[in-house]
N, C-alpha and C positions, 0 to 999 in steps of 0.2 A: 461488701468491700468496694472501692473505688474501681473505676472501668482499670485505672494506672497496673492495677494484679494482673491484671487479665489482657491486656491491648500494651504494646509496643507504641513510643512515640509515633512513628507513621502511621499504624495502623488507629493510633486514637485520632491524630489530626485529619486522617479521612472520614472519621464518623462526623467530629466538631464541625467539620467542613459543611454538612449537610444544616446545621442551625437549626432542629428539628428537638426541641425538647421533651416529647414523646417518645422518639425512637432512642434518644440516650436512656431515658428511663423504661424503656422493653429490654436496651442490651443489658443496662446493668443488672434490672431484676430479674432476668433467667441466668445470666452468666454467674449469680450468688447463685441460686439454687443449684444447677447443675454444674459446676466450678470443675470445669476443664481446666487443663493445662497451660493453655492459649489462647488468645482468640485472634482471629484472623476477618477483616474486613476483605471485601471483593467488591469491587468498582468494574465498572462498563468498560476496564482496558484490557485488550487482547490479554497482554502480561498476566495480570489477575486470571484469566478465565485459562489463560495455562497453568497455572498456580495448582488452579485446583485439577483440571486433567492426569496433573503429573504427581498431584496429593493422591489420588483416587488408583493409581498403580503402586504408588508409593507402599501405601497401606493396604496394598491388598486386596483392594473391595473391586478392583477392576484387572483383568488381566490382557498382555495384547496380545491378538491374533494373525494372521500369516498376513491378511492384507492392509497396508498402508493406511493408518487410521482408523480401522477396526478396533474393538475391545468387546469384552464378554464380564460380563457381572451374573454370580450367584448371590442368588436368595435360599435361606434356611430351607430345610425341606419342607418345615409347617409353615413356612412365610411364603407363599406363593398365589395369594389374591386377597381383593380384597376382604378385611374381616369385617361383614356386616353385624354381628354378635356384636364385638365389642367398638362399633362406630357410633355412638352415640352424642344424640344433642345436648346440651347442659340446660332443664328445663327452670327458669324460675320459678318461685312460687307462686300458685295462682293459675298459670298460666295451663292452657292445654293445646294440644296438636294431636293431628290425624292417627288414628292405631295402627298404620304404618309406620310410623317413624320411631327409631329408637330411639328412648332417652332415658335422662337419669337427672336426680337432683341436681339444680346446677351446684349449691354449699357442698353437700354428698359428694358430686363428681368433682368438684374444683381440690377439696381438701384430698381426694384419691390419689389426683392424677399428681398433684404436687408433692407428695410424699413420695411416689414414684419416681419425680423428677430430681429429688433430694439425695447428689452427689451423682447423677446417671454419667455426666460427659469426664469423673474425673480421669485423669491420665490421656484425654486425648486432646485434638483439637478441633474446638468450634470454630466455624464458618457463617461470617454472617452477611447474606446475601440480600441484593436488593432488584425490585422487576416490577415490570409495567404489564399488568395484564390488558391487553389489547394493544392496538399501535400504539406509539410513542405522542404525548402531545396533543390529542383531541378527546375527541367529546365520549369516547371509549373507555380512555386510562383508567385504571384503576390499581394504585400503587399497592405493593406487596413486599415485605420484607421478610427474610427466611433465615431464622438460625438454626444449626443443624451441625451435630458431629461428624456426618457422611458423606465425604469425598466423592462418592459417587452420583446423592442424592444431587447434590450440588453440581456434580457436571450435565446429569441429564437435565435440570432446569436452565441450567445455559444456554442448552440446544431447545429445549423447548418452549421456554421464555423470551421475549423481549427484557434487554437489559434494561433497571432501571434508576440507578443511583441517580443519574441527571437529571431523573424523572422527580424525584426527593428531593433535589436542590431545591426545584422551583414548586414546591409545596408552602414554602415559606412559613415552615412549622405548621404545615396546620396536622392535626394528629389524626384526620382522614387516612389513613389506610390499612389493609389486611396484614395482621401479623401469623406467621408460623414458626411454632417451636416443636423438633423434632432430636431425637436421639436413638440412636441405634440400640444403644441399652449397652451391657456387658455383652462382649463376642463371645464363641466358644471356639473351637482348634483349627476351625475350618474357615470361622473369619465372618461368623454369622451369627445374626441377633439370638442369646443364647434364654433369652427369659420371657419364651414366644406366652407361657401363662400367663402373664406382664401384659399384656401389647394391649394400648388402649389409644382410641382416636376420639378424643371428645371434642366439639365445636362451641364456640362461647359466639353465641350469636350477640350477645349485650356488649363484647368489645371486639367482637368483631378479630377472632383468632381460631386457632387449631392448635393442640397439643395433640402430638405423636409418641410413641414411646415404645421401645421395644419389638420393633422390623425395620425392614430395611424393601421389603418391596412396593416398588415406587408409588402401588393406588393407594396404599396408608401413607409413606412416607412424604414424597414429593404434596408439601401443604398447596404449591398451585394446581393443582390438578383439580378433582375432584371435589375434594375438602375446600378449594379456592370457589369451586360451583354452587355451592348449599351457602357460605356467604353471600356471593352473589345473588342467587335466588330471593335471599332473605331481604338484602339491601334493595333490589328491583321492586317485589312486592312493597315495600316500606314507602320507596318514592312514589311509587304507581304510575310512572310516566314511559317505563321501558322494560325491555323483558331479559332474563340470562334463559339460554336455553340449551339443550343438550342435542344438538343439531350441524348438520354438514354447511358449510358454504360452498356452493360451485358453480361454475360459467356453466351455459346448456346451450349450446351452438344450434340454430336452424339445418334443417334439413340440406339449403343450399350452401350452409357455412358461412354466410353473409352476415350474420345476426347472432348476438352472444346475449343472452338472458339469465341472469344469478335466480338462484332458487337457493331456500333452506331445505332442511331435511332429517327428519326425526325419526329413528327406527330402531325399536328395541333390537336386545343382543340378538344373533342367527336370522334377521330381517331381511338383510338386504342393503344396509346400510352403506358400507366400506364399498362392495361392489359398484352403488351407484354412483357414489360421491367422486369412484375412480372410471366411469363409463369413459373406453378410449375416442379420445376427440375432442371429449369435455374437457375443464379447466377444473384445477380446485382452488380454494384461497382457505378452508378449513375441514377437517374431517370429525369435530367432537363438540366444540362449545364453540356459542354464539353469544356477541352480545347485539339485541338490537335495540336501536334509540330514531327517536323524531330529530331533524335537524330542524335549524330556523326556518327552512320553506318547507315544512310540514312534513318532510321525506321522512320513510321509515329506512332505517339502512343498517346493515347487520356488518360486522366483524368478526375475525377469529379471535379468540383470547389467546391465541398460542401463537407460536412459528415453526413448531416443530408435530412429529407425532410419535406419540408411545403404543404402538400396535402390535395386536395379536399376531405370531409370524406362521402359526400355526396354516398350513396350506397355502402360505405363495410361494406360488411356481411360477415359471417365465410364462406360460399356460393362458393362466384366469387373471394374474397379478403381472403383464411384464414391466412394468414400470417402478413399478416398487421392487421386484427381483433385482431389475437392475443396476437400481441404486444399492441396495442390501451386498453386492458381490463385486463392487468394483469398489478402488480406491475413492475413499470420503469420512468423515468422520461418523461411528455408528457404535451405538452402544448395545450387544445384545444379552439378552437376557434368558437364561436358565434352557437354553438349546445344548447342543452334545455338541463336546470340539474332540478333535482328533487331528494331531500333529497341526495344531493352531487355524483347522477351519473348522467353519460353525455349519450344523447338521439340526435340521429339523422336520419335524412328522409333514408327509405331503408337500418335499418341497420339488419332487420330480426325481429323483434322482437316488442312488443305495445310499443307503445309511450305514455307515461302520456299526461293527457287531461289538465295539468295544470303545472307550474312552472318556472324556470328562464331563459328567454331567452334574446336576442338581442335587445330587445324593452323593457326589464324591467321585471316586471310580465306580467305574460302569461297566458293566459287559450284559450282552444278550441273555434272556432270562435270570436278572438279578433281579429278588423281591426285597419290600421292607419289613417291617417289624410284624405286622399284621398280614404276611404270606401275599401280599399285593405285588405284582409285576411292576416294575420299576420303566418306564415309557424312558427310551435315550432321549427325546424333550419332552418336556414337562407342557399339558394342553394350551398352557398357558402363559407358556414366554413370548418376549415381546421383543422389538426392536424400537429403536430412539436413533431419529431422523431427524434433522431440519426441513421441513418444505420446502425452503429450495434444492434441495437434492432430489426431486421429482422435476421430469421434462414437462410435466404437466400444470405444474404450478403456477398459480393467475400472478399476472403482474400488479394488481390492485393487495397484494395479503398485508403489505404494510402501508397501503393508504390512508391516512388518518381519517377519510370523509367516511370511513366502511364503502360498501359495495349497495347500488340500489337494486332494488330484489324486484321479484313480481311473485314468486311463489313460495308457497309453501308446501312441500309433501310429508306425509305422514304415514309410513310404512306400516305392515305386520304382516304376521305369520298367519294363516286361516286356510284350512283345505277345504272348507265346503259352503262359505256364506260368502263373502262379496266377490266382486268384478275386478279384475286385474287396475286397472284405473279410474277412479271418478272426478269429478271434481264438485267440489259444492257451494251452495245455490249462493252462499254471500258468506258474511266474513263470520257469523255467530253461529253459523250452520256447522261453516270449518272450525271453527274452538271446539264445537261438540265430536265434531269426530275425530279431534286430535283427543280430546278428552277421554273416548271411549275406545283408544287402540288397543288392543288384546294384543298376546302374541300366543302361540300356541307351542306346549312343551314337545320337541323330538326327541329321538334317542341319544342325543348328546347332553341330555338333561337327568338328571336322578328323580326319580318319581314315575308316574302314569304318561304315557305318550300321549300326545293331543289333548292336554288340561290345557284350556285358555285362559290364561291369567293375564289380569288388568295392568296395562303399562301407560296410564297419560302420558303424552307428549312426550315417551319414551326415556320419561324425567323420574318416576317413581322413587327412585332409590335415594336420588339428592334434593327433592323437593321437602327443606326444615320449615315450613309453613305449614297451615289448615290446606286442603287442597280446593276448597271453596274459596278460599280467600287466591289462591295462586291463580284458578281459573275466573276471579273477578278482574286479577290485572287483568288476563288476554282478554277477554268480551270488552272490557272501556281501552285497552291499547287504540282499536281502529277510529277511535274520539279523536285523538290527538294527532290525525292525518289530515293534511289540506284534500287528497283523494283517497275516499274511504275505499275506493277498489282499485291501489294501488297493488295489495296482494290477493293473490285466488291460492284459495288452501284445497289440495288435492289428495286425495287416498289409493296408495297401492296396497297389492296383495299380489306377492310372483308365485303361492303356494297353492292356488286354485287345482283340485286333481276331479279329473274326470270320473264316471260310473267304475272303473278298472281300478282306480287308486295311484293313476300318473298324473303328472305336471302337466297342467296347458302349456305351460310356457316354459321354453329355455333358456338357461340361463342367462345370454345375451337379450332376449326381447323387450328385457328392460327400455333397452336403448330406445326402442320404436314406443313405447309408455311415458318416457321424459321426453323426446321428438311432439307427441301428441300437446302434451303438456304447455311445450314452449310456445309451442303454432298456436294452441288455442288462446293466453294471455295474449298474445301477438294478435288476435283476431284475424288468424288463418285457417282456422277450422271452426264448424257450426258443428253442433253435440246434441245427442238426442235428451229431452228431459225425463227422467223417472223418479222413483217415490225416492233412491237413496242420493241421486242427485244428478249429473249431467255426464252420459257417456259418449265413449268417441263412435260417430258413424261407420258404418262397415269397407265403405270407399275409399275414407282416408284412411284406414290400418291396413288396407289391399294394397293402394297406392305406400305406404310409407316403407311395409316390408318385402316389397318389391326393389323400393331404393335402395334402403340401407343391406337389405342382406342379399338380397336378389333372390326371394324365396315366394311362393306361394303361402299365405292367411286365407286358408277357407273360412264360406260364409258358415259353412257346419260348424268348425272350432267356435267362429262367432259367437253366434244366436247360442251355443252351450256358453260360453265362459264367460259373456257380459249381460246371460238372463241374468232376472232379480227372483232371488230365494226368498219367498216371503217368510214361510215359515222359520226358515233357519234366521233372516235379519230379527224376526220376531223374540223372538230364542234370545236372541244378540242383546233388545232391549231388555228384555227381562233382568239377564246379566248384572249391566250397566245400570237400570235402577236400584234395582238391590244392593248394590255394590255400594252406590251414593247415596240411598234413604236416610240415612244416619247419618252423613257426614257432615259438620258443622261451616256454617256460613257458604252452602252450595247458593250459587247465584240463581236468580228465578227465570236466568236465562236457559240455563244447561236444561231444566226439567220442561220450558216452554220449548228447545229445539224435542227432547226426546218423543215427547207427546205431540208434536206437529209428523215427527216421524212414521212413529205408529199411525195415527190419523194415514198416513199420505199408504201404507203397508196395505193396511188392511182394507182401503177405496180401490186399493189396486185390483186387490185380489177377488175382490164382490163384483168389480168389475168387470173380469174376464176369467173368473171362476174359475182358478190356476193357482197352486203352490210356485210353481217355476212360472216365471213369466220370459219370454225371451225378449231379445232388446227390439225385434220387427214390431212386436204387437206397442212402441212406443213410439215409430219412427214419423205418426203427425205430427209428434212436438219440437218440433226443429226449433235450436235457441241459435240466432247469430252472434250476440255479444259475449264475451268473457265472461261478465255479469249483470 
C-alpha cells in the first residue's frame, strides 16, 4: 500500500524531505508487512522527541515517578536480557563463521522472521526514527534509521543517541546506512511483550539491518545498541582501515593534574570495567562502544557512538558510584528499568539504603518472600535493571563527547578477571604484542555466574559476543590497524588484573588501587616512569608505586605485597598459553601474527624459568632491565 495509508501529510513531507530513495522504500516495505495503525516520523525537534516521551506514558510502557523527570519502564518477566539463543546472524550460502557465533540460514531466517513480522504492529503506532551513531558530521557518522512500535524504545534512543534526521538530509540519497525494524509483538494485561516464544533478533549483515520482534527490553530491542555493534564490526573489518570496539573512552589526568591523557578500555562483564571508566578525578567521553579511525595526519582517534548510557543499576550507591547515584536521585530526565517503586521511588539491590518489604516490581505486585512459577524468590529488582542517562548528566563528563575529531588516545587497556596468573598491570613490548593480549583476555567465572566458580572463559577484546566475523579475520584488522598511523607508537596496550589473591585467597588490591594502575599507566605513555622488562611484558618499578600510593591515598605499598603480586607465575602463564592455543588451533584465517606473539611468549616463559630455576619469579630478580621509553 502507498506510504499516503499509513503517514499523515506532514508526517509524509517530513520523510520526502529527506530525498532519500532507499529510506522511502525501507518505510514502505515494513510499514505493509507490519501495517500499524499509523505511522509517525520524528525529526531532531525538541517537539518530536516530546512526542514520543509523552507517547511512551501515554501507552503505558513508561510510568512517572516522585522526581521531576523520572520514569520507570517494565519488561516482561521472561524479557529481561539479552536472548543470546535466539540472536542470530542471517548466514548466506557458502559462507562460514567462527562456532561462536550464532546463526542461521540467511533464506531460512529471512522467510521466519517475516512471517513473524506479518501484521505484528497492527492497531498500534509505528515510529520511525532517525540517528547518527557517533558525532554529528565527521568522519565517525554512521547513519541509522529505527522503525519500531515502542514508545519507550524510542525515548531511550533519544537519550542515548545522537539525533540524526539532518544527518539523512545531507546523505544526498546515498542508501549507506543501518536500518532497524523492531516490534514489541502483541501485549498481554500488564503491557508486556506477550509472545516471549516468538522473540527473535536476526542480523542481515548483506543489507546491513536488524529485525527485532517480540520483547521490549532494550539489549534486543533498541537496534542502536548492540545489534548497531556486530553491524559495525562487520562494516569495520570489511573496509579494514578502522576498528568498532566494545570499549570505555576516558580522560586519565596525571598525578599532578596538569596533564589529561584519553585511554580506551576493554573489560569483560564483572572486570572492572564501569569502575574504571568512572575513577573519581577522571573524565569520561564513553562507557561501552568505540569507534576508532586514522584522520588525514595519520592520527588514530576514538569516539563514543552514544551520548547517553544504558547501565546495570544493580550496586550504585553514593559509596563506590557517587556520581552516578547522583544524577539517578535528583531532578533530570531518567529512565529506569525493572527496579521496585513504592509510592513513586525506585529501589534497588545494593543501593545503600532499606528496601520496602512491598510494592511495584517486575512481576507486578510485590511483597517480601513472593516466588514465581518454579518456587523461585522473586528479588524486589531484578539483577538486571538498568538506568538510561545522557552523559551530560554526569559532573564527570569530557567536554570533547561530541567533538566531531574524536579524542586522541595513547592507550589501550585490556581488563580481566584472573585470581592466580598475571600482575595487577603490564604493559606490552609494542603494538602486536598488545593485539595478542587483547586477543587472549580470559575472564574467570564468580558466584554471580551459573556454573563452576573460576572457569576461565575466553573473551577477545571483551568483544566475543558481538564479534559477526571469522575471529582471525577480526584480529587481522587490529595487527595491520597500527599500518595506517604516521606514529606506530602513538598507542601502548596495557593489561590489568584487580583479582590477583594471595596464598589465603584475598585480594592484593582494593578496590580503589585501580586508580594508582591507570596513574602508572598515563606517567608511563607520558615518559614518566622507567618499567622493569619481563618474559610477559614491562612492569612498574617498586619506587614509583611507593611514591604514587603514598600521593594519591596516603597509604603505605609494601615491597612484600610487591615482589608477591608483580612476580611472574611461569607455570600458571604457561597454563594460560596452552588455553589460548587450543582455543585458536582450529579457528579459520587466524593471522600468523597472533601464533608468532604466543610462541615468542612461551620462548621468553620458559628462558626465564631455566634461568633462575623458579616457577614464581618475583619482579627484583628483573630489576637490571630497566626500559626508559614507552616503547
Amino acid at each position: 500500500m502507498p506510504l499516503e495509508n499509513y503517514l499523515d501529510e506532514v508526517n509524509l513531507k517530513k520523510l520526502q524531505a529527506l530525498n532519500n530513495p532507499k529510506v522511502l522504500e525501507v518505510v514502505e516495505t515494513y510499514l505493509d508487512i507490519c501495517r500499524p495503525k499509523k505511522a509517525t516520523v520524528i525529526t531532531d525537534s525538541e517537539e518530536d522527541h516530546k512526542y514520543v516521551k509523552e507517547l511512551a506514558l501515554k501507552n503505558g510502557e513508561e510510568q512517572k515517578l516522585k522526581t521531576e523527570g523520572h520514569t520507570v519502564h517494565f519488561d516482561g518477566y521472561h524479557d529481561q536480557a539479552r536472548d543470546k539463543k535466539n540472536t542470530r546472524v542471517l548466514l548466506p550460502k557458502g559462507q562460514k563463521l567462527s562456532k561462536h557465533i550464532n546463526s542461521i540460514d540467511r533464506d531460512e531466517g529471512l522467510k521466519e522472521i517475516m512471517a513473524l513480522m506479518e501484521g505484528i504492529m497492527h492497531g498500534k503506532e509505528a515510529l520511525i526514527l532517525f540517528f547518527s551513531l557517533g558525532p554529528q558530521n565527521s568522519m565517525f557518522t554512521l547513519p541509522a534509521l529505527q522503525i519500531t512500535d515502542s514508545a519507550y524504545v524510542a525515548h531511550s534512543e533519544t537519550m542515548l543517541y545522537r539525533p540524526g534526521y539532518e544527518v539523512f538530509k545531507k546523505l544526498n540519497g546515498s542508501p549507506d546506512f543501518f536500518y532497524f525494524i523492531h516490534s514489541a509483538g502483541e501485549l498481554d494485561e500488564n503491557n508486556v511483550s506477550k509472545n516471549i516464544d516468538k522473540r527473535r533478533i536476526y542480523i542481515d549483515l548483506v543489507e546491513n539491518r536488524v529485525f527485532s520482534v517480540n520483547n521490549q527490553y532494550a539489549g534486543n530491542s533498541l537496534g542502536l545498541k548492540k545489534l548497531a555493534l556486530r553491524l559495525a564490526i562487520n562494516k569495520a573489518v570489511s573496509e579494514g582501515t578502522w576498528l568498532t570496539e566494545h570499549m570505555f573512552i576516558g580522560g586519565v589526568y596525571s598525578r599532578d593534574r596538569k596533564r589529561k591523557t584519553y585511554f580506551l578500555g576493554a573489560f569483560p562483564s564483572m572486570c572492572g570495567k564501569t569502575s574504571t571508566a568512572m575513577i573519581p578525578g577522571n573524565t569520561i567521553v564513553g562507557d561501552d562502544i568505540a569507534y576508532i579511525r586514522v584522520n588525514k595526519d595519520g592520527e588514530a582517534r576514538a569516539a563514543n557512538i552514544e551520548s547517553g548510557i544504558f547501565g546495570i543499576i544493580k550496586d550504585v550507591n553514593p559509596i563506590d558510584d557517587p556520581l552516578i547515584y547522583k544524577a539517578l536521585t535528583t531532578p533530570r530526565e531518567v529512565i529506569f528499568s525493572n527496579v521496585l517503586v513504592k509510592d513513586g521511588v525506585p529501589y534497588w539491590t545494593g543501593m545503600g539504603k532499606d528496601i520496602p518489604e512491598d510494592g511495584i516490581n517486575f512481576s507486578g505486585k510485590w511483597f517480601k518472600g513472593k516466588k514465581d512459577a518454579n518456587g523461585n524468590e522473586i528479588p524486589p529488582s531484578h539483577p538486571n535493571a538498568r538506568y538510561t542517562i545522557r552523559l551530560s548528566s554526569l559532573e564527570n563528563c569530557d567536554p570533547a563527547l561530541h567533538d566531531p575529531n574524536g579524542v586522541y588516545f595513547r592507550g589501550i587497556i585490556y581488563g580481566g578477571r584472573d585470581s592466580d596468573t598475571s600482575v595487577p598491570i603490564f604493559q606490552s613490548f609494542n603494538w602486536n604484542h598488545g593485539v595478542f593480549v587483547g586477543a587472549s583476555l580470559e575472564s574467570e567465572t564468580t558466584a554471580a555466574t551459573l556454573g563452576k566458580v573460576g572457569v576461565r572463559k575466553l573473551q577477545p577484546m571483551a568483544n566475543l559476543d558481538f564479534v559477526v566475523v571469522p575471529l582471525g579475520k577480526y584480529f587481522q584488522n587490529h595487527f595491520n590497524f597500527v599500518k595506517h598511523l604516521k606514529d606506530p607508537h602513538q598507542i601502548q596496550i596495557f593489561s590489568t588484573n584487580y583479582f590477583l589473591k594471595d596464598e589465603n585467597g584475598k585480594y592484593y588490591d582494593d578496590k580503589v588501587d585501580k586508580k594508582v594502575w591507570l596513574i602508572w599507566a598515563e606517567g608511563r605513555v607520558n615518559g614518566e616512569f622507567d618499567a622493569i622488562e619481563t618474559p610477559i611484558g614491562y612492569i612498574p618499578k617498586y619506587d614509583d608505586l611507593k611514591q604514587l600510593f603514598r600521593e594519591v591515598f596516603n597509604k603505605d605499598y609494601s615491597y612484600e605485597r610487591y615482589e608477591k603480586e608483580f612476580a611472574i607465575r611461569i607455570n600458571k602463564w604457561l597454563e594460560k598459553l596452552e588455553r589460548i592455543e587450543n582455543a585458536y588451533k582450529d579457528e579459520p584465517f587466524m593471522p600468523d601474527e597472533f601464533f608468532n606473539e604466543l610462541n615468542a611468549l612461551r620462548q621468553r616463559l620458559l628462558e626465564a624459568k631455566e634461568r633462575f630455576n623458579m616457577d614464581i619469579i618475583p619482579p627484583s630478580k628483573f630489576e637490571g632491565k630497566l626500559v626508559h621509553t614507552a616503547h
